[in-house]
C-alpha positions as CSV (number, residue, x, y, z in Angstrom):
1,X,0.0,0.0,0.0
2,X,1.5,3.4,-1.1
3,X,2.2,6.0,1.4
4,X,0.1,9.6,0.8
5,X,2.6,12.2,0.6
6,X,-0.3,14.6,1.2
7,X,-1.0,13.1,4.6
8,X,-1.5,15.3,7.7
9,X,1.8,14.6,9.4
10,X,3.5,15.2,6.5
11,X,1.9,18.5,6.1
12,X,2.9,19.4,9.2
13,X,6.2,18.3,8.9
14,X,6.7,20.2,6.0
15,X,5.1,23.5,7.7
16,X,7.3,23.7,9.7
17,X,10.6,23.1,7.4
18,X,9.0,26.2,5.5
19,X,8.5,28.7,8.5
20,X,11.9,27.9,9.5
21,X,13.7,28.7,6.3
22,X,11.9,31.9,6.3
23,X,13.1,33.1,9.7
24,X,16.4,32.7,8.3
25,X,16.3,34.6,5.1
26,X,14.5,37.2,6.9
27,X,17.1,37.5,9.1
28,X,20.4,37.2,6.1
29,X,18.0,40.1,4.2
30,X,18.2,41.9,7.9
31,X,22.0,41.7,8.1
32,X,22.4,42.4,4.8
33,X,20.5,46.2,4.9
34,X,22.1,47.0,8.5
35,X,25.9,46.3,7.1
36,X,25.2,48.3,3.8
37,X,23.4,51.2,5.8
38,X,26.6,51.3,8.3
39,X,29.1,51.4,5.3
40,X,27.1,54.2,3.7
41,X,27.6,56.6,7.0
42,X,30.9,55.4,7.1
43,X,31.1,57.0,4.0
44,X,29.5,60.0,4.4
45,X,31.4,60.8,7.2
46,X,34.6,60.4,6.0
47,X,33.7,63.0,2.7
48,X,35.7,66.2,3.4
49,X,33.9,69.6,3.1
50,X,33.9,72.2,0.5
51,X,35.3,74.8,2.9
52,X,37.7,72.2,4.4
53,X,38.9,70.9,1.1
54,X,41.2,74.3,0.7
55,X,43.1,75.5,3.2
56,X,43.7,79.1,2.3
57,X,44.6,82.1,4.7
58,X,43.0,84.9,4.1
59,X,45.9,87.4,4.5
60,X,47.8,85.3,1.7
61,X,45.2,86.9,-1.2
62,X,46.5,90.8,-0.3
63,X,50.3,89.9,0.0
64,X,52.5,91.4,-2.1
65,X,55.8,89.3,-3.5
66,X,58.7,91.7,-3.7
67,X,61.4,89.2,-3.4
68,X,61.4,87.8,-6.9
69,X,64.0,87.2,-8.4
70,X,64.4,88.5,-12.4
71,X,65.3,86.4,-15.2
72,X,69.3,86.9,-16.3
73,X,68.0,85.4,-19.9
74,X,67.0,88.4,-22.2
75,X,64.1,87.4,-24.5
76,X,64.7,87.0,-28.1
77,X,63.9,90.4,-30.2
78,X,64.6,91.0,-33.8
79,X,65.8,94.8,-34.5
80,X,66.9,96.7,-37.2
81,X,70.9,98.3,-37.1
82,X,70.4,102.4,-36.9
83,X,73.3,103.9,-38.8
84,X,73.9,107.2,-37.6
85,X,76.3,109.1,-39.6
86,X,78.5,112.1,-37.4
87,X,79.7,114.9,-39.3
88,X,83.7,115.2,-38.7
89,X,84.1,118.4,-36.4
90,X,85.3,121.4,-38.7
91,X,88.4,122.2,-37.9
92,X,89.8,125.1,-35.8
93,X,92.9,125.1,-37.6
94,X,93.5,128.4,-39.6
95,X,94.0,127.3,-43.3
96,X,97.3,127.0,-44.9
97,X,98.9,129.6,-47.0
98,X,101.1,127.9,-49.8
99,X,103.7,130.8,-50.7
100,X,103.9,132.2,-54.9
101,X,105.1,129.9,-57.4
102,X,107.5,131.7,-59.2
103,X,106.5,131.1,-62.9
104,X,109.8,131.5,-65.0
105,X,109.1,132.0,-68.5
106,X,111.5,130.2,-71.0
107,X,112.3,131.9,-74.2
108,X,112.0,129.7,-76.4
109,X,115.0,129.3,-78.6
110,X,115.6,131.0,-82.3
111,X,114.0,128.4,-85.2
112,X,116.8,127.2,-87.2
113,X,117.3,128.3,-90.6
114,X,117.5,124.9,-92.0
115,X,115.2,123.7,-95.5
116,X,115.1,120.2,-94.1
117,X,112.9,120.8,-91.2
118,X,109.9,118.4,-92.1
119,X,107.3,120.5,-90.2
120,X,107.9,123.2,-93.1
121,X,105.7,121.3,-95.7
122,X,102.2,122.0,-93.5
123,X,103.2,126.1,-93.7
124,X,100.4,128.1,-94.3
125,X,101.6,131.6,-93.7
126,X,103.5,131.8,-96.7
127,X,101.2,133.0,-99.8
128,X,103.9,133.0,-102.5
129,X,107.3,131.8,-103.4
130,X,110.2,133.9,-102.4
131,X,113.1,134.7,-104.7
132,X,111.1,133.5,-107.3
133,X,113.2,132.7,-110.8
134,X,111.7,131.6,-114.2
135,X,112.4,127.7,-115.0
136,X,113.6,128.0,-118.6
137,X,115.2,130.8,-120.1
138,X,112.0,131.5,-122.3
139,X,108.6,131.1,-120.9
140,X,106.6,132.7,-123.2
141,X,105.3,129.8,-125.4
142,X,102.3,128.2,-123.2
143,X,101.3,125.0,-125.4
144,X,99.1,123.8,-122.7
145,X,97.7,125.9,-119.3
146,X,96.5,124.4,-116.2
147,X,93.1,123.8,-116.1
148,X,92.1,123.5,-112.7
149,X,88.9,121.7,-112.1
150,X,87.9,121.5,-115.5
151,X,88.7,118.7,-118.2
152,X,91.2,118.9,-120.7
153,X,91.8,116.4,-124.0
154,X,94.7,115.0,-123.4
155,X,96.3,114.5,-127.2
156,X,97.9,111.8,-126.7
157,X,95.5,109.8,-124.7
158,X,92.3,111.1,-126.2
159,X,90.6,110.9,-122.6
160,X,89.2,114.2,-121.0
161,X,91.1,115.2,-118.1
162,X,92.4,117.8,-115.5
163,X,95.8,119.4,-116.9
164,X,97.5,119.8,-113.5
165,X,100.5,121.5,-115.0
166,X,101.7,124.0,-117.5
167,X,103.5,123.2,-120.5
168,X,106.3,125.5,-121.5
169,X,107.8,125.0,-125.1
170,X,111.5,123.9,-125.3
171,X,113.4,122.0,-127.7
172,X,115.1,119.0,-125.8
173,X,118.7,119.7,-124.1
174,X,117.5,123.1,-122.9
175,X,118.2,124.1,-119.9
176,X,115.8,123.7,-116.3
177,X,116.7,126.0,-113.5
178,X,115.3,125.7,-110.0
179,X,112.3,128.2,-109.6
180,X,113.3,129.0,-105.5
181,X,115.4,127.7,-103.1
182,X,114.5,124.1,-101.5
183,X,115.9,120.4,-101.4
184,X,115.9,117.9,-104.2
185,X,113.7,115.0,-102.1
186,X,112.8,113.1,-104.7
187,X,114.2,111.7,-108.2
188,X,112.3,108.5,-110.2
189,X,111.3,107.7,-113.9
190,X,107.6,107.7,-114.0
191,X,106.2,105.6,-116.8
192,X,103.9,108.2,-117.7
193,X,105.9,111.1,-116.9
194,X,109.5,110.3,-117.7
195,X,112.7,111.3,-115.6
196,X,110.8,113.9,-112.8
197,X,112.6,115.5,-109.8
198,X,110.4,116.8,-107.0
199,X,112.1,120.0,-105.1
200,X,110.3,120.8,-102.1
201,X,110.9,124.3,-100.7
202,X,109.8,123.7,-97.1
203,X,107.3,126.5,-97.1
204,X,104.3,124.6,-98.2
205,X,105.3,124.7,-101.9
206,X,106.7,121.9,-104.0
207,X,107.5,122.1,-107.3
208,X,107.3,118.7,-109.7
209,X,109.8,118.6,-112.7
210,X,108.2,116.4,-115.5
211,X,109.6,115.2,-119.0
212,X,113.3,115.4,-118.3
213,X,116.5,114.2,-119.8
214,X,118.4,111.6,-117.8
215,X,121.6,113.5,-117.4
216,X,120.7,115.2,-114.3
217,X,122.7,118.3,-112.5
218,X,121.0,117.6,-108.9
219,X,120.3,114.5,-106.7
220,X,118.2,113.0,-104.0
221,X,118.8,115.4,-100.8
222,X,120.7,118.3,-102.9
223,X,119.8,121.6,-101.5
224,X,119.5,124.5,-104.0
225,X,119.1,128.1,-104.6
226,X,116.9,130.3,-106.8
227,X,118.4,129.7,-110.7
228,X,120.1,126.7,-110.1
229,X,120.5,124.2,-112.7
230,X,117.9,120.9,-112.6
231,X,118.7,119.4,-115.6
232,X,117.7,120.0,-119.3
233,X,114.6,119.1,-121.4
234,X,114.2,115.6,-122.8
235,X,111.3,114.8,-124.1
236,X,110.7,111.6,-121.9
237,X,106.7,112.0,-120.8
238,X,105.3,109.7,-123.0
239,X,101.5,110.6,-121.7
240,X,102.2,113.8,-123.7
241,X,104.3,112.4,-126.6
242,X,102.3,113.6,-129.5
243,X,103.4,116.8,-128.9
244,X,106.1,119.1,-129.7
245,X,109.0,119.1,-126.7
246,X,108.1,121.2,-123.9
247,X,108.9,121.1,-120.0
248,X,105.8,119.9,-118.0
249,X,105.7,121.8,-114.8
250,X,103.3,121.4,-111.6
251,X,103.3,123.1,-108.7
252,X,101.3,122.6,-105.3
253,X,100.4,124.7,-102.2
254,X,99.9,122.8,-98.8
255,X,98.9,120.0,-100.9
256,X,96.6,122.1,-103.5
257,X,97.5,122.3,-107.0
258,X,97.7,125.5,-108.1
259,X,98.5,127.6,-111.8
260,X,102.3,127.9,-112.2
261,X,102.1,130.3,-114.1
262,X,100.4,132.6,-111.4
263,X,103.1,131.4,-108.6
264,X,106.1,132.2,-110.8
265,X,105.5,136.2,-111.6
């Protein structure tokens, strides 16, 4: 026969089992609220105060520090140089006097009376030959004048140009005579002009002997006189050939050709 678990005793058995395990969880639950109150005032009484927290004296707000001490450092500072320029003091020196110069005046020493003085040629102060003397012993047959700037036929040639010269008619072997004094500084046979001696008479005239004979009285760096014998006619200019014999004669002034004829009278 089974046993009724749902009898009386067992009921009451079990009642009791019940009332006594709720005693003691009421009484855990008890402890459990008392130690978690008693920690919490623990708490709160140990929390400082917000006017204990700080500990300031009043009289420390109103000091005044005196005592500190300043940095030695400098602080960093970028600055532009200033250039300040000083005038020199003037001087309180009185100025110097330098004494006179003497100025001596050289006089300058006599020219020399010398025809071979280079310089001579670029004269301008002389306007006319001195001493002047004819160069043939008859110049009064003109064959051909000078012509200055214009054109001449040459006859010989047939071209058209300047006549630089004056041709005198001669018959060969007469005689040529220096037309002022000067030096002979030049002798050649010109292929044009034949056997020509240049005299140059240092005074910004030169005279130009064309047409010559070879049998010359003068040579290269002879210094004559007024009338003094050249040489003698010869008939050598072949430019001019086709006419009669005759002396061609040219004269120039500081380099200028100018009309024999006018510079011999």
């Amino acid at each position: 026969m089974k046993k009724n678990l749902f009898s009386d005793n067992n009921m009451k058995k079990n009642s009791k089992g019940f009332y006594a395990a709720l005693g003691i969880s009421a009484v855990m639950i008890g402890s459990a609220c008392f130690f978690a109150y008693n920690q919490g005032e623990k708490l709160t009484d140990n929390k400082p105060s917000a006017e204990s927290s700080i500990s300031v004296p009043d009289a420390a707000v109103d000091r005044k520090f005196t005592d500190i001490p300043k940095t030695t450092t400098p602080a960093y500072r970028e600055t532009t140089p200033v250039f300040t320029t000083t005038a020199a003091p003037r001087s309180t020196m009185p100025p110097a006097t330098l004494p006179a110069v003497d100025i001596i005046k050289d006089t300058p020493p006599a020219a020399e009376n010398t025809v071979a003085a280079a310089d001579d040629e670029l004269k301008t102060g002389v306007a006319a030959l001195e001493n002047v003397k004819p160069p043939l012993a008859d110049t009064s047959n003109i064959m051909t004048p000078f012509s200055g700037t214009d054109l001449a036929k040459n006859e010989t040639t047939g071209s058209w140009q300047t006549h630089n010269g004056t041709d005198f008619s001669a018959e060969v072997g007469a005689e040529v005579y220096s037309v002022s004094s000067g030096e002979i500084t030049e002798i050649s046979n010109d292929p044009l002009w034949g056997v020509t001696v240049v005299l140059n008479h240092h005074n910004g005239f030169i005279t130009k002997y064309c047409g010559l004979g070879s049998d010359l009285s003068v040579q290269e760096g002879d210094t004559v006189a007024g009338g003094d014998l050249i040489g003698v006619v010869g008939g050598t200019a072949d430019i001019e050939s086709s006419i009669d014999p005759h002396l061609h004669i040219e004269i120039t002034h500081n380099g200028m050709y100018i009309d024999p004829v006018s510079a011999l009278k």
